[in-house]
C-alpha positions as CSV (number, residue, x, y, z in Angstrom):
1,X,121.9,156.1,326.8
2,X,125.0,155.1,328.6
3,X,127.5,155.8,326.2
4,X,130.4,157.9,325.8
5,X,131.4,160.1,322.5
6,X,134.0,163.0,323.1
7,X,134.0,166.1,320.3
8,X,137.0,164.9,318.7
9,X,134.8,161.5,318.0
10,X,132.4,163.0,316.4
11,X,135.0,164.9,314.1
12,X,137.4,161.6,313.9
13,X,134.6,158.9,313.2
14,X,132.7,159.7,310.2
15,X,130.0,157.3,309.9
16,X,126.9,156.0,312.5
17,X,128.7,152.7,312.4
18,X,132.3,154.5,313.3
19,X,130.3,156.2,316.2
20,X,129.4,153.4,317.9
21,X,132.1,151.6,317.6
22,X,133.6,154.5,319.3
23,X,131.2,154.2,321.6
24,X,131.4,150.7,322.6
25,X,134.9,150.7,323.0
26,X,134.2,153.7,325.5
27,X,131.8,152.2,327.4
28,X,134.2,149.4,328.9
29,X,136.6,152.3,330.5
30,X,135.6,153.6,333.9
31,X,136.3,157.4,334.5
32,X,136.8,157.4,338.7
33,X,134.1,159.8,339.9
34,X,135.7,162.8,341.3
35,X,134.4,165.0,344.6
36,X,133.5,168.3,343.7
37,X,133.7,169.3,347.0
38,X,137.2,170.7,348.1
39,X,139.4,172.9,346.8
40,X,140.0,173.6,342.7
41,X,141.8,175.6,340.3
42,X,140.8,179.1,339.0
43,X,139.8,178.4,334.9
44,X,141.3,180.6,332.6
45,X,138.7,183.3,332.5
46,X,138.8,183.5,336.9
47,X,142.9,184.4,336.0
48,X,142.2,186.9,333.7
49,X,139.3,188.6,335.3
50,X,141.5,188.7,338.5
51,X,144.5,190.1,336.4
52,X,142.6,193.2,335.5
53,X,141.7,194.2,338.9
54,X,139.1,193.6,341.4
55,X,136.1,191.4,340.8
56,X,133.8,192.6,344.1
57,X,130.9,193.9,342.0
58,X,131.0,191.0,339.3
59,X,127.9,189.1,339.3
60,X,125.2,187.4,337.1
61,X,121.2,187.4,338.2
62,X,118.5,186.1,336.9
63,X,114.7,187.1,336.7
64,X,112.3,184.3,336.8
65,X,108.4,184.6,336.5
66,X,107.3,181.7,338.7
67,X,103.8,180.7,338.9
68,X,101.5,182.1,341.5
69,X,101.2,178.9,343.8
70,X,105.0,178.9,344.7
71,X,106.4,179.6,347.9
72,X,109.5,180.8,349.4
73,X,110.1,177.0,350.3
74,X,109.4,175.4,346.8
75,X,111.5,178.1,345.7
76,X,114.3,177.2,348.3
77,X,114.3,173.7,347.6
78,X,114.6,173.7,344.0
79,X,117.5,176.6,344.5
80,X,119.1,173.9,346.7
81,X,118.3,170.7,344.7
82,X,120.4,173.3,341.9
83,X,123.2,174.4,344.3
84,X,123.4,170.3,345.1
85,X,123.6,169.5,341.5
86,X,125.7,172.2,340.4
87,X,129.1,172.5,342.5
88,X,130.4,176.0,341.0
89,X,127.1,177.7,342.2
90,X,128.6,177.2,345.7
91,X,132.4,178.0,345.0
92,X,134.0,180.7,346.7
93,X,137.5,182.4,346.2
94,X,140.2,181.8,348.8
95,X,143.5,182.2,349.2
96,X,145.9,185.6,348.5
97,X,146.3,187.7,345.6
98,X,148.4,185.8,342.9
99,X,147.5,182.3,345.0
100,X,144.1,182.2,344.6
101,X,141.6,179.0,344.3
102,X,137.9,178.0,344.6
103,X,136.8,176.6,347.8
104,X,133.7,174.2,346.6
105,X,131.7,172.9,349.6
106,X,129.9,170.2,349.9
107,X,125.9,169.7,349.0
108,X,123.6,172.1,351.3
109,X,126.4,173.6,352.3
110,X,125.5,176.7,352.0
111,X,121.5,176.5,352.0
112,X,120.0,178.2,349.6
113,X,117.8,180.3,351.5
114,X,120.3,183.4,351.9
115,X,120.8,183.7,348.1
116,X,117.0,183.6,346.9
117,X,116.1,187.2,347.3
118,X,112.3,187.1,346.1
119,X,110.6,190.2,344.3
120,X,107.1,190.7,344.7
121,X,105.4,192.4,342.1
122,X,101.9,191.6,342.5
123,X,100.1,192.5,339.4
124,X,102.9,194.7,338.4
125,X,103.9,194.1,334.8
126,X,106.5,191.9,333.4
127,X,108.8,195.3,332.5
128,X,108.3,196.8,336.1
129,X,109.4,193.4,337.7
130,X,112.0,193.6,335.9
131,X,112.9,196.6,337.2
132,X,112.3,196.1,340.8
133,X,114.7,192.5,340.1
134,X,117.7,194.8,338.8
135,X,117.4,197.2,341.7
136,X,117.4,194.7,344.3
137,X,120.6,193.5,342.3
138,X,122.2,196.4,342.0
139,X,121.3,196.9,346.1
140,X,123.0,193.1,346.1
141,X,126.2,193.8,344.3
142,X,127.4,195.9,347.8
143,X,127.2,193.1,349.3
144,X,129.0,190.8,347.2
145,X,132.5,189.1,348.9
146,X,133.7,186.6,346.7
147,X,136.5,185.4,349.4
148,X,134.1,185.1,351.9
């Protein structure tokens, strides 16, 4: 509740009473709050991927059974409320081969709307919405742009 332990803490102080000394000392230095928004460095794994070739087509979905009652715009807002929370969920690649960064934009910016693509299935079962989710994916992927 307020306090700060790093790994190498945990590894460094053995005992409950080491900890939070540890902790107390940690809790009287400020870390300056940084703006996610802007532009950032690739992480190691962005410069590899990028090194073997072209990343178009890479992407990462996810099925979610969500209770009957929700809507499009429940849906949105808690894909936005995410997006907000989460900068990386709204980074894009920029710049030139060999040059390249993430552009991170600010909160709501882009709404979530374009990136929820619902799946009805009705009374379908769980494995055939399933299946309907990784075809509209697979329909997604061609129109995947990570530099836009």
């Amino acid at each position: 509740a307020g306090m700060t332990l790093t790994p190498r803490d945990v590894f460094e102080h053995k005992t409950p009473a080491a900890l939070a000394r540890a902790a107390a000392s940690a809790r009287s230095t400020s870390v300056p709050r940084l703006d996610p928004a802007g532009r950032a460095p690739l992480t190691p794994i962005m410069r590899w991927a990028l090194q073997r070739g072209p990343v178009d087509g890479l992407h990462q979905y996810a099925h979610l059974v969500t209770p009957p009652e929700a809507t499009r715009a429940t849906l949105t807002a808690a894909l936005t409320r995410l997006m907000d929370r989460h900068p990386m969920l709204r980074a894009t690649l920029v710049g030139e081969p060999g040059n390249q960064a993430l552009h991170i934009p600010g909160p709501t910016d882009p709404p979530a709307d374009p990136v929820l693509l619902p799946v009805d299935a009705g009374a379908e079962s769980a494995e055939r919405a399933a299946e309907l989710t990784a075809a509209l994916a697979a329909e997604a992927v061609d129109q995947l742009d990570p530099a836009a």
